[in-house]
PDBQT receptor file of N, H, CA, C and O in Angstrom, charges set to zero:
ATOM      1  N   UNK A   1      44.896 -34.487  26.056  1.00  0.00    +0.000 N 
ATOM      2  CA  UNK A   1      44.703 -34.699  27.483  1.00  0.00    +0.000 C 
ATOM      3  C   UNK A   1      43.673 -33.752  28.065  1.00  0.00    +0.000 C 
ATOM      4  O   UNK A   1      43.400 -33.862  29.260  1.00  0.00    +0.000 OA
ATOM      5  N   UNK A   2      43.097 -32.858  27.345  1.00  0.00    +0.000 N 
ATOM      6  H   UNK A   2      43.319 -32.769  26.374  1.00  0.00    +0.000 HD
ATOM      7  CA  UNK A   2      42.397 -31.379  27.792  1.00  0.00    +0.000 C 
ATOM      8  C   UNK A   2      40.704 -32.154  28.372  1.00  0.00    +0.000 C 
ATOM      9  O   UNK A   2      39.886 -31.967  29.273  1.00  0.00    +0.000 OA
ATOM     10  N   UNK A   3      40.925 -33.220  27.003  1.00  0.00    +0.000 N 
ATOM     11  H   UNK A   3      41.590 -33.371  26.271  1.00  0.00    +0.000 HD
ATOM     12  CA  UNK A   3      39.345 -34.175  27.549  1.00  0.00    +0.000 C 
ATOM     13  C   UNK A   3      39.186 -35.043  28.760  1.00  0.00    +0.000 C 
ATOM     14  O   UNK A   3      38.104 -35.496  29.136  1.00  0.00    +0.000 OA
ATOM     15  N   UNK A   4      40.295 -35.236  29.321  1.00  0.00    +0.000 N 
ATOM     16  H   UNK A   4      41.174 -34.869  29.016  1.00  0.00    +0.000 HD
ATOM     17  CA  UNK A   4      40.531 -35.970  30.644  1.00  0.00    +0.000 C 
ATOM     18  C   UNK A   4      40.244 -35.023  31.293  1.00  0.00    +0.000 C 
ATOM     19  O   UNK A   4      39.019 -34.910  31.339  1.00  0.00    +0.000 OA
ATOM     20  N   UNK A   5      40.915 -34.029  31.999  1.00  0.00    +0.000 N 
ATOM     21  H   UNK A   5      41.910 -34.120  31.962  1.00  0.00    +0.000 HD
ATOM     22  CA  UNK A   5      40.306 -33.263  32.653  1.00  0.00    +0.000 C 
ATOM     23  C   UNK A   5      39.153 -32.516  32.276  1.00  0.00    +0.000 C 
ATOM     24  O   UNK A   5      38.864 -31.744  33.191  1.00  0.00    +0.000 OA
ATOM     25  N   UNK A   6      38.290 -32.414  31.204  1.00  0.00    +0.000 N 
ATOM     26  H   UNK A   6      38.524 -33.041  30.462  1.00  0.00    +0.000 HD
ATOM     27  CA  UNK A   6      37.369 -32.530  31.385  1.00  0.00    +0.000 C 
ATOM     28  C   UNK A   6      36.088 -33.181  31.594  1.00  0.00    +0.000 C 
ATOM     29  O   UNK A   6      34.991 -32.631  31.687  1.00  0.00    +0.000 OA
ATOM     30  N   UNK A   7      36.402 -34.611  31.666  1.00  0.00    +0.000 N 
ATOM     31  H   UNK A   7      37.293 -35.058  31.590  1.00  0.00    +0.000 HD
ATOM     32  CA  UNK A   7      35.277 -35.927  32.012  1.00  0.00    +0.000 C 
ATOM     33  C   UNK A   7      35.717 -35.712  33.178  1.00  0.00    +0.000 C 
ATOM     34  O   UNK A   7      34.777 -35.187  33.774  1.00  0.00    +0.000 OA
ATOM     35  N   UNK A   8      36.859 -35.829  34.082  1.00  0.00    +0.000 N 
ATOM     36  H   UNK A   8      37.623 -36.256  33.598  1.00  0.00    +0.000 HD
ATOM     37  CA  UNK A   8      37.288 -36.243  35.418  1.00  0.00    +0.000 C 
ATOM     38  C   UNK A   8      36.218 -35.206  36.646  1.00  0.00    +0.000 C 
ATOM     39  O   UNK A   8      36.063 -35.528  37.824  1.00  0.00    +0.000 OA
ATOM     40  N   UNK A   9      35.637 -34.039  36.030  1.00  0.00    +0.000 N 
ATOM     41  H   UNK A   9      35.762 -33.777  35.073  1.00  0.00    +0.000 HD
ATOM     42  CA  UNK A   9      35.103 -34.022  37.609  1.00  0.00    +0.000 C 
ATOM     43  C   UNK A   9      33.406 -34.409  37.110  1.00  0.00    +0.000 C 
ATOM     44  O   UNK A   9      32.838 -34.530  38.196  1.00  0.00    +0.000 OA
ATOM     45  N   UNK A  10      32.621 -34.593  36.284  1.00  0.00    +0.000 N 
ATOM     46  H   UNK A  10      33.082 -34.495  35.402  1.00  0.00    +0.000 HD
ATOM     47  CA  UNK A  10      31.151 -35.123  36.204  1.00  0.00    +0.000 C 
ATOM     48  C   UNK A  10      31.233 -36.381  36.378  1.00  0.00    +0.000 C 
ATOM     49  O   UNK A  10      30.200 -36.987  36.662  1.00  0.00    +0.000 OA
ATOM     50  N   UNK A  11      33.010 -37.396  36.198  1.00  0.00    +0.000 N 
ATOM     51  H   UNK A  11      33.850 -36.904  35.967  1.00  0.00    +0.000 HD
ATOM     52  CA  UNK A  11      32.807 -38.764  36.609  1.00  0.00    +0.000 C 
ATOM     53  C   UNK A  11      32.486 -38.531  37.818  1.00  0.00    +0.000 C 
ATOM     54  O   UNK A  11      31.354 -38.797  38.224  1.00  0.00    +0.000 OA
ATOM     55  N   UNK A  12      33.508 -37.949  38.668  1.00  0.00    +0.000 N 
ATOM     56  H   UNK A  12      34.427 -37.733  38.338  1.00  0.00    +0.000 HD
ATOM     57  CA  UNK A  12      33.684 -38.011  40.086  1.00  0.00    +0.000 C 
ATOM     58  C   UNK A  12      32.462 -37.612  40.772  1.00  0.00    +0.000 C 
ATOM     59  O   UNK A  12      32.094 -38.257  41.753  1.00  0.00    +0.000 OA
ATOM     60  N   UNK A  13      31.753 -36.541  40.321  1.00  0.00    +0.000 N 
ATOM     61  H   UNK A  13      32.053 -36.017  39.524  1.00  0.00    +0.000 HD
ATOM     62  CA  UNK A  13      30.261 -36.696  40.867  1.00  0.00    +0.000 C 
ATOM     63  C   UNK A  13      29.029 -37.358  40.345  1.00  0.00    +0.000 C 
ATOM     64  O   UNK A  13      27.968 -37.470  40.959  1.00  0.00    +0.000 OA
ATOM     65  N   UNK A  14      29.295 -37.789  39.125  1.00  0.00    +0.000 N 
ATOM     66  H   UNK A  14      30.157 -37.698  38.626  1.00  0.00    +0.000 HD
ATOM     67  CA  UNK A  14      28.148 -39.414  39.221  1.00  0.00    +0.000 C 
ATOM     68  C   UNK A  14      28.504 -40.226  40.046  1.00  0.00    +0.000 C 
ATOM     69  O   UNK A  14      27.580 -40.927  40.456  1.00  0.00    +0.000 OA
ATOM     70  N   UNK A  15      30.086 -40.554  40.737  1.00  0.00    +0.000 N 
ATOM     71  H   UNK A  15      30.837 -39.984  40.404  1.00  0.00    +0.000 HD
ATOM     72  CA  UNK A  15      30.323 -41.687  41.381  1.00  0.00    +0.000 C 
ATOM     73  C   UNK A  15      29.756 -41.462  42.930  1.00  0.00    +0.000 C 
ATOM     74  O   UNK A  15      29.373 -42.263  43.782  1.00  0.00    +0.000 OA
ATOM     75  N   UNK A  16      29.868 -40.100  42.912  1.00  0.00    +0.000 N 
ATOM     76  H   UNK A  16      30.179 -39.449  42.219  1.00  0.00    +0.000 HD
ATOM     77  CA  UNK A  16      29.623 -39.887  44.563  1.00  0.00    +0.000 C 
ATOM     78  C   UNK A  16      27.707 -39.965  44.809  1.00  0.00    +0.000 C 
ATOM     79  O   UNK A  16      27.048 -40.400  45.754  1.00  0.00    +0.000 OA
ATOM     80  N   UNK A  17      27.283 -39.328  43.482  1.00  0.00    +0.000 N 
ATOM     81  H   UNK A  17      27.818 -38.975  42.715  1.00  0.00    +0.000 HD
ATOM     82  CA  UNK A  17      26.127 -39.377  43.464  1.00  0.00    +0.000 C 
ATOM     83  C   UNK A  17      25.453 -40.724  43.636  1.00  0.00    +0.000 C 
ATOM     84  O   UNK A  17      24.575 -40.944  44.471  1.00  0.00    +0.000 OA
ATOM     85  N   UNK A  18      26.043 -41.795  42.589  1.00  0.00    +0.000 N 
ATOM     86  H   UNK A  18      26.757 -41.616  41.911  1.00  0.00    +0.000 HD
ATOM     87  CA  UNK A  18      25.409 -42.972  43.033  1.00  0.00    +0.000 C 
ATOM     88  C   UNK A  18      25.974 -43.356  44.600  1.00  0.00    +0.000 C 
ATOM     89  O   UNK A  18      25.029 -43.198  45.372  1.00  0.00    +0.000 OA
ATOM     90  N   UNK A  19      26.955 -43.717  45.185  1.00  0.00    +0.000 N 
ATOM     91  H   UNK A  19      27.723 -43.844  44.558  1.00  0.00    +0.000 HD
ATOM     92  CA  UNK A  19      26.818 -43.727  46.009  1.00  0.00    +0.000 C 
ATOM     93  C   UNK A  19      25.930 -43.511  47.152  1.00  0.00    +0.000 C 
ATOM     94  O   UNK A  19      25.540 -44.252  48.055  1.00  0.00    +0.000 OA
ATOM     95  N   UNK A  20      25.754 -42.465  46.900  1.00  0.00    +0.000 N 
ATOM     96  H   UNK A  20      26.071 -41.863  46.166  1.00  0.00    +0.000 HD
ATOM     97  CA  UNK A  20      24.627 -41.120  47.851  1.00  0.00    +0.000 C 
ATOM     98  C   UNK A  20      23.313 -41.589  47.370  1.00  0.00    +0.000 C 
ATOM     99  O   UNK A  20      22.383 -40.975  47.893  1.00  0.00    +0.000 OA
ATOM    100  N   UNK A  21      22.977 -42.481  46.543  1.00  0.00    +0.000 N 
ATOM    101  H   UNK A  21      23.732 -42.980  46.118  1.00  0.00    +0.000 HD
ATOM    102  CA  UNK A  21      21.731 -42.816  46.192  1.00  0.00    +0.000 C 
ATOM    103  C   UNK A  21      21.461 -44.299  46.717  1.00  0.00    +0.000 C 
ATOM    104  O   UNK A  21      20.327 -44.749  46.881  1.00  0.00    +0.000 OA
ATOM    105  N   UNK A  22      22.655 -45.012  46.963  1.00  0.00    +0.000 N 
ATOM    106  H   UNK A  22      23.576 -44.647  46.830  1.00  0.00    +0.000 HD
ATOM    107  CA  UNK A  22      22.717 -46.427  47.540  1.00  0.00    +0.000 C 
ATOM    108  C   UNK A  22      22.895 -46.075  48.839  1.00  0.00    +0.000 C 
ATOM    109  O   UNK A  22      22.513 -47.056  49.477  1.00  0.00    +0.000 OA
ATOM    110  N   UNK A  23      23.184 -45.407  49.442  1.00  0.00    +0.000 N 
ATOM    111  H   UNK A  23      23.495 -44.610  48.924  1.00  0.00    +0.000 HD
ATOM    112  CA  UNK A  23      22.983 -45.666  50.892  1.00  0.00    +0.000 C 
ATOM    113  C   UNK A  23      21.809 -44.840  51.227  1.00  0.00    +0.000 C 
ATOM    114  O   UNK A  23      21.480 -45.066  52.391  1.00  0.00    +0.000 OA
ATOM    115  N   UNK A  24      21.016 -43.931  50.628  1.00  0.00    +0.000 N 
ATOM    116  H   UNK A  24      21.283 -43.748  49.682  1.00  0.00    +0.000 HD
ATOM    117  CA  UNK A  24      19.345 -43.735  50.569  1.00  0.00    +0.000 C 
ATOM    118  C   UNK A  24      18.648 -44.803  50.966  1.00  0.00    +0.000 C 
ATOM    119  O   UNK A  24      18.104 -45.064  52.039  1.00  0.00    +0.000 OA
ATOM    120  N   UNK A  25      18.750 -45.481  49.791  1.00  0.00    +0.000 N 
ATOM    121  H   UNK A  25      19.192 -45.268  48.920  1.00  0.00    +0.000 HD
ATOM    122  CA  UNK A  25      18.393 -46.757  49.792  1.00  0.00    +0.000 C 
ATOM    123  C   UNK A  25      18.294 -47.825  50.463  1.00  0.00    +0.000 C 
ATOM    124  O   UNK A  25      17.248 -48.439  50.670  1.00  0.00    +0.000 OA
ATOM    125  N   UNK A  26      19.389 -48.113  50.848  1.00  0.00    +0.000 N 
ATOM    126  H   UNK A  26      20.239 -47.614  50.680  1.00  0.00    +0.000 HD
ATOM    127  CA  UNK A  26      20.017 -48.786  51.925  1.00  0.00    +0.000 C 
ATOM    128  C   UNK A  26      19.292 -48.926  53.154  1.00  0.00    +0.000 C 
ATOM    129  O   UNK A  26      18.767 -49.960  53.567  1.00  0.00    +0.000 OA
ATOM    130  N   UNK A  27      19.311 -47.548  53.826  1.00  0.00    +0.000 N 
ATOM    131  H   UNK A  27      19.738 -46.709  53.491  1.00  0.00    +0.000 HD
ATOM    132  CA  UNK A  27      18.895 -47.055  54.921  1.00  0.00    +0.000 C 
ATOM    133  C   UNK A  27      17.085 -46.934  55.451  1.00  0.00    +0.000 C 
ATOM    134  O   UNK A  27      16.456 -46.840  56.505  1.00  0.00    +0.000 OA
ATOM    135  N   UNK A  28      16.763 -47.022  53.755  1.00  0.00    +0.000 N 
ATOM    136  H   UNK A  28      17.274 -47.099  52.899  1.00  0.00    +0.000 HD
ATOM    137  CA  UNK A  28      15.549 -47.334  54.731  1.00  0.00    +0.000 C 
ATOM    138  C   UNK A  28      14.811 -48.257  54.597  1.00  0.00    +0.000 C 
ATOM    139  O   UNK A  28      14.791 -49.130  53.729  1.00  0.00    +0.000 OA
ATOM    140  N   UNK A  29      13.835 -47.999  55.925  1.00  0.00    +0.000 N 
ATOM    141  H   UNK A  29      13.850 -47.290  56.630  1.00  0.00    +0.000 HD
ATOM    142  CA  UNK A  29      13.170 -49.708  56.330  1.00  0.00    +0.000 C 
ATOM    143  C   UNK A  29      14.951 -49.921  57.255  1.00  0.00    +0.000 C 
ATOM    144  O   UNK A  29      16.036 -49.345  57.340  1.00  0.00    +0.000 OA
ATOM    145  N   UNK A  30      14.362 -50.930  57.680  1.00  0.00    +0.000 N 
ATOM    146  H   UNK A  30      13.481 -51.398  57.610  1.00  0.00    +0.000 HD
ATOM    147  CA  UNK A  30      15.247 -51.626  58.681  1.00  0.00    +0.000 C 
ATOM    148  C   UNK A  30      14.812 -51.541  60.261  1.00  0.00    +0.000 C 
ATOM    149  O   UNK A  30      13.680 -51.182  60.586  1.00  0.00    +0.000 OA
ATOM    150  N   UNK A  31      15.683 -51.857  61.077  1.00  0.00    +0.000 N 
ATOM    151  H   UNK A  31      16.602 -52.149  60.813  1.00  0.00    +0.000 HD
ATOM    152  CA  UNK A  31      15.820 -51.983  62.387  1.00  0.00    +0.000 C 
ATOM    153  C   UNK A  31      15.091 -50.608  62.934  1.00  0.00    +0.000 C 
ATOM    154  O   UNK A  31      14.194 -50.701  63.771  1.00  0.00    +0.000 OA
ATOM    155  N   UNK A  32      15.525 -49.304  62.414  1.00  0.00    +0.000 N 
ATOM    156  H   UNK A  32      16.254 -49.228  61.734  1.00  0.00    +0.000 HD
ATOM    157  CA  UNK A  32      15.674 -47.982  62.726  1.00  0.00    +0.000 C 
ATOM    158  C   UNK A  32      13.815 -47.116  62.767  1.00  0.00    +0.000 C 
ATOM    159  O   UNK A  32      13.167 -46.460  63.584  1.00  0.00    +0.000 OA
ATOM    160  N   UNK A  33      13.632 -47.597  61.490  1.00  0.00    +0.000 N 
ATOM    161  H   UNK A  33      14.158 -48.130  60.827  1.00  0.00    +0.000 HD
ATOM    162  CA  UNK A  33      12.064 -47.614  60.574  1.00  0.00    +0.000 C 
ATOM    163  C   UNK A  33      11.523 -46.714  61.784  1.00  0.00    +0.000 C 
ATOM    164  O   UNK A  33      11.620 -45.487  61.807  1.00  0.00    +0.000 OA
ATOM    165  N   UNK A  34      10.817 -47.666  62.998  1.00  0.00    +0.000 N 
ATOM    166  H   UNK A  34      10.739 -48.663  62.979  1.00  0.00    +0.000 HD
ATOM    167  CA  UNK A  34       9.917 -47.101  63.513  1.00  0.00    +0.000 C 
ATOM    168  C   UNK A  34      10.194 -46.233  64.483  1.00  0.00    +0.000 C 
ATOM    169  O   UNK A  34       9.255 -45.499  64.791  1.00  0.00    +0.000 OA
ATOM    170  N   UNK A  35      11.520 -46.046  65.246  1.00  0.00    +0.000 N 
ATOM    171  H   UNK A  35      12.282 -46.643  64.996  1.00  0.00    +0.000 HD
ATOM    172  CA  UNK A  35      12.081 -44.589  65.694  1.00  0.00    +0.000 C 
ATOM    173  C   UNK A  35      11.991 -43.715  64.824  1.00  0.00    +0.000 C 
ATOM    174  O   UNK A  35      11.242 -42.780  65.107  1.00  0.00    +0.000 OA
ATOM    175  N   UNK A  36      12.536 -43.686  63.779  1.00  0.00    +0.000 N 
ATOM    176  H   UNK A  36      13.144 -44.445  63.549  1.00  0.00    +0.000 HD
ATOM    177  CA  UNK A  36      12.626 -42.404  62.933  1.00  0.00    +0.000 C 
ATOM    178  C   UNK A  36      11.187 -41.944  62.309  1.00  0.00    +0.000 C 
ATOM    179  O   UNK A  36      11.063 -40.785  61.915  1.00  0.00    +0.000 OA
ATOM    180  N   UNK A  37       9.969 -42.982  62.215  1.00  0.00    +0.000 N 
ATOM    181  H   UNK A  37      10.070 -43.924  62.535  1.00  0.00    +0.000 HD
ATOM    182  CA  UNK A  37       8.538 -42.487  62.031  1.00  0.00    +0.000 C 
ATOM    183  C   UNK A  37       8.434 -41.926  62.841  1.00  0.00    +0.000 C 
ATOM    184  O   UNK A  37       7.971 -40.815  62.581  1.00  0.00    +0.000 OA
ATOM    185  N   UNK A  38       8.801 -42.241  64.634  1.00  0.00    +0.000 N 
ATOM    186  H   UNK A  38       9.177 -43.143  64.845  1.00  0.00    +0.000 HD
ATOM    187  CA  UNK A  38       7.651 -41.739  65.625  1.00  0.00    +0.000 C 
ATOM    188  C   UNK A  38       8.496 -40.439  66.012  1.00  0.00    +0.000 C 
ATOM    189  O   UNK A  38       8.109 -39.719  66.932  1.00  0.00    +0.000 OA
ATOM    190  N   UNK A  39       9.648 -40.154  65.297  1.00  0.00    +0.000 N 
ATOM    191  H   UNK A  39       9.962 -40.738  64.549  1.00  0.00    +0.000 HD
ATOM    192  CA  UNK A  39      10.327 -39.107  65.341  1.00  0.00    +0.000 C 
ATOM    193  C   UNK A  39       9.895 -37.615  64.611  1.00  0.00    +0.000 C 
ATOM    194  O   UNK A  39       9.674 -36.442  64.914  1.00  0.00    +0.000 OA
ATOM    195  N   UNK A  40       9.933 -38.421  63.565  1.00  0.00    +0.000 N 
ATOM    196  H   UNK A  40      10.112 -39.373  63.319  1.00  0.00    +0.000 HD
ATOM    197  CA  UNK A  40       8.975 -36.896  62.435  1.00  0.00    +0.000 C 
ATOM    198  C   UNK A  40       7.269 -37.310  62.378  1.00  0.00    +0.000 C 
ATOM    199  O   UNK A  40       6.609 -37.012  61.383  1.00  0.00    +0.000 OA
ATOM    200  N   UNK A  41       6.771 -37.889  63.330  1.00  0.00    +0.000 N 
ATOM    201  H   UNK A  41       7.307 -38.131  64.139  1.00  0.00    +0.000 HD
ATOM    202  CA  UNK A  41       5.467 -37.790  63.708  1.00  0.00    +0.000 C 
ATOM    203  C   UNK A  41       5.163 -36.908  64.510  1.00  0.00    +0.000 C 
ATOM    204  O   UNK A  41       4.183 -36.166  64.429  1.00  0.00    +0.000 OA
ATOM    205  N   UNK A  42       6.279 -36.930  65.647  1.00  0.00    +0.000 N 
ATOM    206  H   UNK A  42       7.075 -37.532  65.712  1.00  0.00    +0.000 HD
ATOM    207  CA  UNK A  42       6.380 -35.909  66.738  1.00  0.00    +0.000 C 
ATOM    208  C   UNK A  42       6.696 -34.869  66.744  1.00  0.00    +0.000 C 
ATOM    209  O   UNK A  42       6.285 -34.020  67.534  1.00  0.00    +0.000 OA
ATOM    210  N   UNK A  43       7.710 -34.654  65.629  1.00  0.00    +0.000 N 
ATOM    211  H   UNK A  43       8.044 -35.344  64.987  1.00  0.00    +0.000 HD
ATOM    212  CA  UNK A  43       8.064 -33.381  64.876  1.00  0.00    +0.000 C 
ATOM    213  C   UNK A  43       6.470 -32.678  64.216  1.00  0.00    +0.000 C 
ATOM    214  O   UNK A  43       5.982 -31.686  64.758  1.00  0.00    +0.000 OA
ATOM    215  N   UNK A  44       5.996 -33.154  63.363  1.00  0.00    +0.000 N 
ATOM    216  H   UNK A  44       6.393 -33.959  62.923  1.00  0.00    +0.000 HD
ATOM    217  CA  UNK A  44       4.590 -32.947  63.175  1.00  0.00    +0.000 C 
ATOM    218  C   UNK A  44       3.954 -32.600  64.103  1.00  0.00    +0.000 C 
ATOM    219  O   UNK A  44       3.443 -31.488  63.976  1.00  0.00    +0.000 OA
ATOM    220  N   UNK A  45       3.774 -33.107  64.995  1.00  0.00    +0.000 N 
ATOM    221  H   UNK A  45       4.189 -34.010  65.098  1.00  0.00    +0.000 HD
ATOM    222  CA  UNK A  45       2.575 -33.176  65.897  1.00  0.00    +0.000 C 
ATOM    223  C   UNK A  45       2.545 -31.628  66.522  1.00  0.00    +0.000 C 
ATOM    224  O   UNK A  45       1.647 -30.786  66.559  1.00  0.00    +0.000 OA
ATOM    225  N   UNK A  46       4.228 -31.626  67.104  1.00  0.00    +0.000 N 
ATOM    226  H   UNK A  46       4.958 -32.310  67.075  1.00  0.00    +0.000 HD
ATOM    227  CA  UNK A  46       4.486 -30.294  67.457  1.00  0.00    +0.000 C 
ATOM    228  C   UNK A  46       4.352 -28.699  66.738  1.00  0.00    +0.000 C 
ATOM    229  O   UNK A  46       3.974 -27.609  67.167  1.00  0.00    +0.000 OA
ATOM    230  N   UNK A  47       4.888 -29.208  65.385  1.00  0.00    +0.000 N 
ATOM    231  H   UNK A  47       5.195 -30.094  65.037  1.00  0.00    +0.000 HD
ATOM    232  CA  UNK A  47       4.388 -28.196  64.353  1.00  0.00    +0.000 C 
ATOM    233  C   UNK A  47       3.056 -27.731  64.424  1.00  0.00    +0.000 C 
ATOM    234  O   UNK A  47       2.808 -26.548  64.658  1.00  0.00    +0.000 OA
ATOM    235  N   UNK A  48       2.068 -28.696  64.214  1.00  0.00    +0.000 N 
ATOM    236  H   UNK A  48       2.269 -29.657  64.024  1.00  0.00    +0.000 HD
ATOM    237  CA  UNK A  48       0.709 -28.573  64.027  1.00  0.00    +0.000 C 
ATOM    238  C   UNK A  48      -0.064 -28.202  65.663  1.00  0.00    +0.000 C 
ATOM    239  O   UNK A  48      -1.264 -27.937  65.593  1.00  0.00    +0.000 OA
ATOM    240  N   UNK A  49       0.406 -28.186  66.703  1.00  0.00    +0.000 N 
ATOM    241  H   UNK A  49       1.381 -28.401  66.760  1.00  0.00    +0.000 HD
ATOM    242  CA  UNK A  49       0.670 -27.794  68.100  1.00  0.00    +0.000 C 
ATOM    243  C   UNK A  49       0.506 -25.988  67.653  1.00  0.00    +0.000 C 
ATOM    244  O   UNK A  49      -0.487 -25.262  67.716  1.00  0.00    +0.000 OA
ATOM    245  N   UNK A  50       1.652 -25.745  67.287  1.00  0.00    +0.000 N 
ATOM    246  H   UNK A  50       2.458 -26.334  67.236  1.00  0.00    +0.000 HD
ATOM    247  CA  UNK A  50       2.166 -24.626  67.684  1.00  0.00    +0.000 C 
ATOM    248  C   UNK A  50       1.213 -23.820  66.602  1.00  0.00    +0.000 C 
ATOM    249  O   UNK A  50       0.417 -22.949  66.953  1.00  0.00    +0.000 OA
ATOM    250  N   UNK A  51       1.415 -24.250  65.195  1.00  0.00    +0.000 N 
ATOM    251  H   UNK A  51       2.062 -24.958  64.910  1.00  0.00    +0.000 HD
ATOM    252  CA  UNK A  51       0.107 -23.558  64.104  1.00  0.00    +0.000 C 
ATOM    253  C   UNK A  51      -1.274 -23.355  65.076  1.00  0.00    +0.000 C 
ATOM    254  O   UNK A  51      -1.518 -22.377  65.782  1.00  0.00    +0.000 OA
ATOM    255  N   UNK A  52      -1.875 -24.240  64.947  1.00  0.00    +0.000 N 
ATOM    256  H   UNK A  52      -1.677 -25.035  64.374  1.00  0.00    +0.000 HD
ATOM    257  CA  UNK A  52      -2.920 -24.039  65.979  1.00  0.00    +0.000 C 
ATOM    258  C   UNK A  52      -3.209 -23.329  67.254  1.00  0.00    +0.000 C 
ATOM    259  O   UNK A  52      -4.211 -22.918  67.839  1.00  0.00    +0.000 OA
ATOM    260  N   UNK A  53      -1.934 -23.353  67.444  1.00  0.00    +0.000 N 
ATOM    261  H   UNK A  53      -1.120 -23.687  66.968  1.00  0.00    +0.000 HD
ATOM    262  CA  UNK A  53      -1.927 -22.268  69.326  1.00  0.00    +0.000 C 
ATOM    263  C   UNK A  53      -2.178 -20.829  68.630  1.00  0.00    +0.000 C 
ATOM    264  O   UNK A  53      -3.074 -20.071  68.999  1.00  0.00    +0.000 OA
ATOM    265  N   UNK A  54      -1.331 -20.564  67.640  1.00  0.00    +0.000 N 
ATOM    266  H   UNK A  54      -0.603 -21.180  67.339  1.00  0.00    +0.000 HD
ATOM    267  CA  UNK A  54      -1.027 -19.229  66.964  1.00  0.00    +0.000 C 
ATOM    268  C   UNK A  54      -2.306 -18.955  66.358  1.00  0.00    +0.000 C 
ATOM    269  O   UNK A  54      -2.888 -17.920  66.686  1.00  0.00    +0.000 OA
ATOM    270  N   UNK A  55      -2.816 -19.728  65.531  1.00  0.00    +0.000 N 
ATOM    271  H   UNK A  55      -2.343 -20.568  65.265  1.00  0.00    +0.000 HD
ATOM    272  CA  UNK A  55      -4.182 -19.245  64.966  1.00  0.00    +0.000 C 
ATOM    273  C   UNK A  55      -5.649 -18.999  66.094  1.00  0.00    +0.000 C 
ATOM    274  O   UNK A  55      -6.720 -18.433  65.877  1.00  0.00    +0.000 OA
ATOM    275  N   UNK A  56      -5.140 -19.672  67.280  1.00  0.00    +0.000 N 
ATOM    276  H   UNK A  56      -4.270 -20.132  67.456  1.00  0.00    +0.000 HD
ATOM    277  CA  UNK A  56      -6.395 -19.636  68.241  1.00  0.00    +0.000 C 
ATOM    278  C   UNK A  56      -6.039 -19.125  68.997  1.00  0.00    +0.000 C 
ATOM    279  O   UNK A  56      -6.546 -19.505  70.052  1.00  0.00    +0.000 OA
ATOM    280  N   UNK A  57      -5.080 -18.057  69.156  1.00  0.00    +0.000 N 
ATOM    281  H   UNK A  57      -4.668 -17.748  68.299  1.00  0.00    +0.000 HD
ATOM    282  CA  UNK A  57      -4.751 -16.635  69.647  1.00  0.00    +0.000 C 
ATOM    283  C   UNK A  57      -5.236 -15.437  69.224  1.00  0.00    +0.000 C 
ATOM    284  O   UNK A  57      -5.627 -14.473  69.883  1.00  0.00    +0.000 OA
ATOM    285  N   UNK A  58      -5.138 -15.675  67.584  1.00  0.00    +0.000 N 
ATOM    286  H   UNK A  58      -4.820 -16.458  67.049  1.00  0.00    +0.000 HD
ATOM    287  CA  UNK A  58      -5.314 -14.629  66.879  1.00  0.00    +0.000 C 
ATOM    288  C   UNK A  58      -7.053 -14.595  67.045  1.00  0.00    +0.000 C 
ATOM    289  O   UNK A  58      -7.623 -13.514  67.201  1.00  0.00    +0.000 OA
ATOM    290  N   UNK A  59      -7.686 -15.674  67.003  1.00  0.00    +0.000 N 
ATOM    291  H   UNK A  59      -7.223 -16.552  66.877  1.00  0.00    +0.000 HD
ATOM    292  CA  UNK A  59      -9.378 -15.327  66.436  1.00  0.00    +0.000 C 
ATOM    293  C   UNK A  59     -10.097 -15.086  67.740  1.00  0.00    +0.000 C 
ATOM    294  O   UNK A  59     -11.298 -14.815  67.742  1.00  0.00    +0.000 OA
TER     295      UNK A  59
């Protein structure tokens, strides 16, 4: 029985893992797509905002 408990927890996280890889999947593209682009576009935008403020302070 020592081998049961030892398969039982790498099953249990391949199972969760695939899981966690199908709803990756799942999720993108869809309805959502172009909020969540113009979301980490804006996230970007701001990043590259603030880099730039900082470097054209310094020179």
């Amino acid at each position: 029985m020592d081998y049961v408990s030892a398969l039982v927890p790498p099953v249990v996280m391949a199972v969760f893992f695939i899981g966690l890889v199908r709803v990756i999947v799942k999720t993108q593209g869809g309805a959502a797509k172009a909020k969540e682009d113009a979301a980490v576009d804006a996230a970007l935008a701001r990043a590259e905002g603030v880099r730039k403020a900082s470097a054209g302070g310094d020179a």
